[in-house]
C-alpha positions as CSV (number, residue, x, y, z in Angstrom):
1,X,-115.3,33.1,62.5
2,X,-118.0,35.8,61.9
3,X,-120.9,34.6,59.9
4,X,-121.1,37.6,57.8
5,X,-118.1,37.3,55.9
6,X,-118.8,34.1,54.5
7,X,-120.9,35.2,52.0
8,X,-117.7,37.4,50.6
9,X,-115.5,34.9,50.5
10,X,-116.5,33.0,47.6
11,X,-116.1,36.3,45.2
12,X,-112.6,37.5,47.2
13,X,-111.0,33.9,46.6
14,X,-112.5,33.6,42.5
15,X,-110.9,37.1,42.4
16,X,-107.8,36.2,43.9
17,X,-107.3,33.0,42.1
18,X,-108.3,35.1,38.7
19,X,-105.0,37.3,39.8
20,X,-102.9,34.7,40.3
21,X,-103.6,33.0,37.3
22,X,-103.2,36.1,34.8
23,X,-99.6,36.9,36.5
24,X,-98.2,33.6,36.0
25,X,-99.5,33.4,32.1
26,X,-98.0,36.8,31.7
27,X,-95.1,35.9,33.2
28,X,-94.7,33.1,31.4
29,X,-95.7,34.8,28.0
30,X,-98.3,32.5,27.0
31,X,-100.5,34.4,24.8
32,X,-104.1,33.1,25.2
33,X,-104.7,30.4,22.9
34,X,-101.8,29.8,21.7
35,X,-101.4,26.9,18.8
36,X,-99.1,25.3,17.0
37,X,-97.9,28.0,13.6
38,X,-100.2,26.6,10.6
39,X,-98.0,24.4,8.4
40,X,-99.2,26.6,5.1
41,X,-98.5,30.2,6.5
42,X,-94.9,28.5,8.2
43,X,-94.3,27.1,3.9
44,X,-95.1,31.0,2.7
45,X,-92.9,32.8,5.3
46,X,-89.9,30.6,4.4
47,X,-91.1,30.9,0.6
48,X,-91.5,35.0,1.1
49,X,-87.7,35.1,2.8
50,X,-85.9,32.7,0.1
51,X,-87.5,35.5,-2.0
52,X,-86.6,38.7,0.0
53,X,-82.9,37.1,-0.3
54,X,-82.5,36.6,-4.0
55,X,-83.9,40.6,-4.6
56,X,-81.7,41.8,-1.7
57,X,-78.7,39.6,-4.2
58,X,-79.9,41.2,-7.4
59,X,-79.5,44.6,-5.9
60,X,-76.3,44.1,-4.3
61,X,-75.1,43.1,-8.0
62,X,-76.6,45.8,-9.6
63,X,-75.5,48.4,-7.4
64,X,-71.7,46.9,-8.0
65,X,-72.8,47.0,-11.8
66,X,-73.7,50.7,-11.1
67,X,-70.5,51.5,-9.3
68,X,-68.0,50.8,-12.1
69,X,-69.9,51.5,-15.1
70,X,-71.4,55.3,-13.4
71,X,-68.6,56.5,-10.4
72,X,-70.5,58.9,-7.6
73,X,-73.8,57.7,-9.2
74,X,-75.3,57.3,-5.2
75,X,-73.9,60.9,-4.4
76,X,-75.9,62.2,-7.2
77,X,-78.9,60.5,-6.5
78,X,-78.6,60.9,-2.6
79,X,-82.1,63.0,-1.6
C-alpha cells in the first residue's frame, strides 16, 4: 500500500463512520437526546385534555339547547 494515502485515511474512515452513524439514528427516529417525558408536563397534558373534553361536552349540549329552543340558528350565523 502507497504511503501517501495513509495520512487520509484516518479523516475518510471518521467521516465514513460519522455517515453511518447519522443514517441509522435517522432511520431509527431517535431524536438526539432523547429522555424520558417529564412526569409534571405528562400530569398537565392529561389535566389540559380532561379539560378540552368537558368544553367540547358543554358545547355539544349547548348547541342541542340552541337547536330546539332557535331552529336554523347555525344557518343564520353561518359566515
Amino acid at each position: 500500500m502507497n504511503s501517501s494515502i495513509f495520512p487520509f485515511l484516518v479523516p475518510i474512515t471518521a467521516i465514513i463512520c460519522w455517515s453511518v452513524v447519522s443514517m441509522v439514528k435517522h432511520a431509527n427516529g431517535a431524536p438526539k437526546g432523547a429522555t424520558q417525558p417529564d412526569p409534571m408536563l405528562q400530569a398537565a397534558l392529561t389535566q389540559a385534555e380532561a379539560h378540552a373534553t368537558r368544553l367540547e361536552e358543554r358545547i355539544d349540549q349547548l348547541e342541542r339547547i340552541l337547536d330546539e329552543d332557535i331552529p336554523g340558528w347555525r344557518a343564520r350565523n353561518a359566515r
